[in-house]
C-alpha positions as CSV (number, residue, x, y, z in Angstrom):
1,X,22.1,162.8,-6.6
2,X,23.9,160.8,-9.0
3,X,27.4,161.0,-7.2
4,X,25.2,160.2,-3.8
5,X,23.9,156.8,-5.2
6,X,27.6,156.3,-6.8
7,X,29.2,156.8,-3.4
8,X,26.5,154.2,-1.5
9,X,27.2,151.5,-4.2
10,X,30.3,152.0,-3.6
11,X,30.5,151.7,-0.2
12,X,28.3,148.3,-0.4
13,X,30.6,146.6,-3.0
14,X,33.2,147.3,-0.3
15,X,31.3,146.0,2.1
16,X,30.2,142.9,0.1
17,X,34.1,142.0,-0.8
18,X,34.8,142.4,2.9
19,X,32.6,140.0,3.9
20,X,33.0,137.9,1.1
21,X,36.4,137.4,1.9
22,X,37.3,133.5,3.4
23,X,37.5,133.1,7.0
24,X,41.1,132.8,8.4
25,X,42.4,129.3,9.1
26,X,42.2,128.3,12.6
27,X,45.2,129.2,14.8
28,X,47.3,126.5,15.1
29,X,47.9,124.9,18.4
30,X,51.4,126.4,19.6
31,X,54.4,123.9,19.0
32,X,55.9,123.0,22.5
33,X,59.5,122.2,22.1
34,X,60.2,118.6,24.0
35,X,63.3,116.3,25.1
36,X,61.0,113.7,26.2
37,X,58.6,112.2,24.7
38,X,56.9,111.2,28.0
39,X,55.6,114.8,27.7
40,X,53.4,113.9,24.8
41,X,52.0,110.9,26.0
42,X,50.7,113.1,28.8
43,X,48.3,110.8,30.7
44,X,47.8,108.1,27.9
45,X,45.8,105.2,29.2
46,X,43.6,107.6,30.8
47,X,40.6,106.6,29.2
48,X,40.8,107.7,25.5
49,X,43.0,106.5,22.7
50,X,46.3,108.4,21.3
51,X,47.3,108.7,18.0
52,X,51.3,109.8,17.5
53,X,52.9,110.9,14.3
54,X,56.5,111.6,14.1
55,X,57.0,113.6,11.4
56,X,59.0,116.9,9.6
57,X,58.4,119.5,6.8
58,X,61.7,118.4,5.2
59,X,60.4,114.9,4.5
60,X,58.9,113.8,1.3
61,X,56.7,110.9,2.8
62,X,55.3,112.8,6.0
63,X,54.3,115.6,3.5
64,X,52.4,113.1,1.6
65,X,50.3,111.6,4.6
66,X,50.0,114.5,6.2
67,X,46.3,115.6,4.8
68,X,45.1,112.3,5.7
69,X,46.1,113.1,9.6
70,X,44.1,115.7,9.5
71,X,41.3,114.3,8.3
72,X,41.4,111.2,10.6
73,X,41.7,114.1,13.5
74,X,39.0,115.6,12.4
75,X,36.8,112.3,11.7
76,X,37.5,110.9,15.0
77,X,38.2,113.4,17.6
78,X,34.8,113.7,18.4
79,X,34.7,110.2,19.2
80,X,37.5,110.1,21.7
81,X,41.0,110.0,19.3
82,X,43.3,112.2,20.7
83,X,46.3,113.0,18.1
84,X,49.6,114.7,18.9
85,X,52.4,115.4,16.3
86,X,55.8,114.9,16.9
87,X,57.7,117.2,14.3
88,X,61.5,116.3,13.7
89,X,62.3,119.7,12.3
90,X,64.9,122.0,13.9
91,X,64.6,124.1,16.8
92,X,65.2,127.4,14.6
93,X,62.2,125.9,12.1
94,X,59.6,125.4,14.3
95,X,58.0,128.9,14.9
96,X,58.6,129.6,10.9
97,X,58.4,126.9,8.7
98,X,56.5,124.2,10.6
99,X,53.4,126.9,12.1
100,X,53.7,127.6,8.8
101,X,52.9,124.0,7.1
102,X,50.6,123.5,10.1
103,X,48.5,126.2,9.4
104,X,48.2,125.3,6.1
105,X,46.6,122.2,6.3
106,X,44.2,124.3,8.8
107,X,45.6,121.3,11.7
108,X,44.5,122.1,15.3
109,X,46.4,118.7,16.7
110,X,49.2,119.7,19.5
111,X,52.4,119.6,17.9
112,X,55.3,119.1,19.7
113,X,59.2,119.5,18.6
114,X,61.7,116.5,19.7
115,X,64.4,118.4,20.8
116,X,67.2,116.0,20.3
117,X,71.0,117.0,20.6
118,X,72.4,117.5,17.2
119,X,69.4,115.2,15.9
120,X,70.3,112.0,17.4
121,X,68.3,110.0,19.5
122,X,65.1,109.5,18.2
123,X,65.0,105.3,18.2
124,X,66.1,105.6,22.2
125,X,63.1,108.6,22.5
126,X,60.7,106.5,20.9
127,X,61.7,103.3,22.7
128,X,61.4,105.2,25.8
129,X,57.5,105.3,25.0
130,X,56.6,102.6,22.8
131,X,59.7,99.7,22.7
132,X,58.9,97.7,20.1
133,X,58.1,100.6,17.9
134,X,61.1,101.2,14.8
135,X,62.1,104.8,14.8
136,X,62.3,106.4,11.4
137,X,59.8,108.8,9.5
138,X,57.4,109.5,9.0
139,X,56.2,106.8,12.2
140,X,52.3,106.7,13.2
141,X,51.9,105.5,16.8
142,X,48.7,104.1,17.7
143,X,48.0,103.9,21.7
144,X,44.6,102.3,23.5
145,X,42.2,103.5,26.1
146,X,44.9,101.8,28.5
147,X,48.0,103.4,26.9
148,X,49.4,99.8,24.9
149,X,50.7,100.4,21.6
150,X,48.1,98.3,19.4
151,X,49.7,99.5,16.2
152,X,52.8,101.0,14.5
153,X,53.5,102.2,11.2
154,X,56.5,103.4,9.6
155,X,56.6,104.6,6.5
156,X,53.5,106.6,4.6
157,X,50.3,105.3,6.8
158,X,47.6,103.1,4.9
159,X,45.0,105.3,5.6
160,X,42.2,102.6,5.3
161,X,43.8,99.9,7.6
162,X,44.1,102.5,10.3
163,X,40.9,104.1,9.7
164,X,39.9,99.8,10.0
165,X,42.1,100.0,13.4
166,X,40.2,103.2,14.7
167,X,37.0,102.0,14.1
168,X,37.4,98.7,16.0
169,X,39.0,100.7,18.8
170,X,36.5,103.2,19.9
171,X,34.1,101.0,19.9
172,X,35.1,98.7,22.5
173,X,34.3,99.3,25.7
174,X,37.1,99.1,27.9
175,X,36.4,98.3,31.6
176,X,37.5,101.1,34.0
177,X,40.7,100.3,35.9
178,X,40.2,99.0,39.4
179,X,40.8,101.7,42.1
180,X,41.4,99.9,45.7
């Protein structure tokens, strides 16, 4: 009897650290490798605002901002902010090193990878999308319901002036683009 009750408490601390365990981070959205930044923007100025962050693992100042991202994704996603991230990483780092950093600041924004040759190009890629924007990193893009760039940052975001930005912006009403 006494090896019975030994073997059933047993088996329910077992089953007690199991479930105590943490849940798993989410899976992180799958980073899509891109030569063109028109890719990201996708159908900006369809209706919702865009958020883009140009960032990589490698860099000290897009490290630091980056659990602020995710909490602005989080805090305004459900009121119409779409984010995408724009990693500057290489090729050979981006199924390693950047799911890797993704998934642990649990980040469920698409994530793409500028594919440039030999890593030039980015301030004609990011002209091609948003011209008066400076290229450099880490660089927060900021696009309307109507796809205009209504603010830039370079350099480590103020958090507070674009959560100030964010606020004002998805709470205008935009009207809806005349169809004839």
């Amino acid at each position: 009897m006494k090896r019975l009750l030994t073997g059933i408490w047993l088996a329910l601390l077992l089953t007690a650290a199991v479930c105590a365990q943490e849940e798993a981070l989410p899976v992180v959205t799958e980073t899509t490798a891109v030569t063109d930044l028109r890719v990201v923007m996708g159908d900006a100025g369809a209706g919702k605002p865009l958020l883009v962050n140009f960032w990589a693992t490698w860099c000290g100042p897009c490290r630091v901002e980056f659990p602020e991202l995710v909490r602005i994704d989080g805090d305004y996603r459900a009121r119409g902010l779409r984010t995408a991230l724009v990693s500057l990483d290489n090729r050979g780092a981006m199924e390693s090193i950047v799911a890797d950093f993704l998934q642990s600041y649990a980040s469920t924004m698409p994530s793409y990878l500028l594919d440039l040759p030999k890593g030039r190009g980015l301030a004609r890629a990011v002209r091609r999308i948003a011209p008066s924007a400076r290229a450099g990193i880490p660089l927060t893009l900021l696009f309307d319901a109507r796809g205009r760039l209504v603010y830039q940052k370079s350099g480590v975001l103020d958090a507070k002036i674009l959560r100030a930005k964010l606020d004002r912006l998805l709470t205008v009403k935009t009207a809806p683009a005349v169809v004839k």
